[in-house]
N, C-alpha and C positions, 0 to 999 in steps of 0.2 A: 504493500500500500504506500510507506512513504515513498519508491522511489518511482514511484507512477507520478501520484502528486508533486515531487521536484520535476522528474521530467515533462508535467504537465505548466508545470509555472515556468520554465525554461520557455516553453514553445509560446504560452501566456505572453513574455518579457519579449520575445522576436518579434511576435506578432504586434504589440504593441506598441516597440522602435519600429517594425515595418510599418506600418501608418504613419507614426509621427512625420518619420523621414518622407515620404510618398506625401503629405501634408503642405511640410517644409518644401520639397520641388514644385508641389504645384504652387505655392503661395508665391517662391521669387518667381515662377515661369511668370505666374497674373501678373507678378509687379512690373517684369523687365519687360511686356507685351502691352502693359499700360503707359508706359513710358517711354515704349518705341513710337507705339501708337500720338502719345501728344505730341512727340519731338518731329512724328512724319509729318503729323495735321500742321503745328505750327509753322516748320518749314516751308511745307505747300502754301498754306493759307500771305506767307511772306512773300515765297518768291512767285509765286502765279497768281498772285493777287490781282494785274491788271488783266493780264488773258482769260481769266476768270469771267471779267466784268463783260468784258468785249464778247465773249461768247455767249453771255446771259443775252445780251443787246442785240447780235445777230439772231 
């Protein structure tokens, strides 16, 4: 019995760093996708600003 229960908390402890970490990836992927994301919009919205306009107009 105890060494089921240790090797049952071992796999418990894996499994529970396996999330965390799978957690942790997904969280910077959102951040560094958020932040690719404003810096693409910002730079567009900077440099194509006028063509933007001109294309609305045509």
């Amino acid at each position: 019995m105890p060494k089921g229960k240790k090797k049952e908390n071992v796999a418990s402890q894996t499994f529970k760093s396996t999330v965390v970490l799978c957690c942790m990836i997904a969280l910077c992927s959102a951040a560094v996708g958020a932040l690719g994301m404003y810096f693409y919009m910002s730079s567009q919205s900077v440099n194509d600003n006028c063509p933007q306009v001109e294309d609305s107009k045509n």
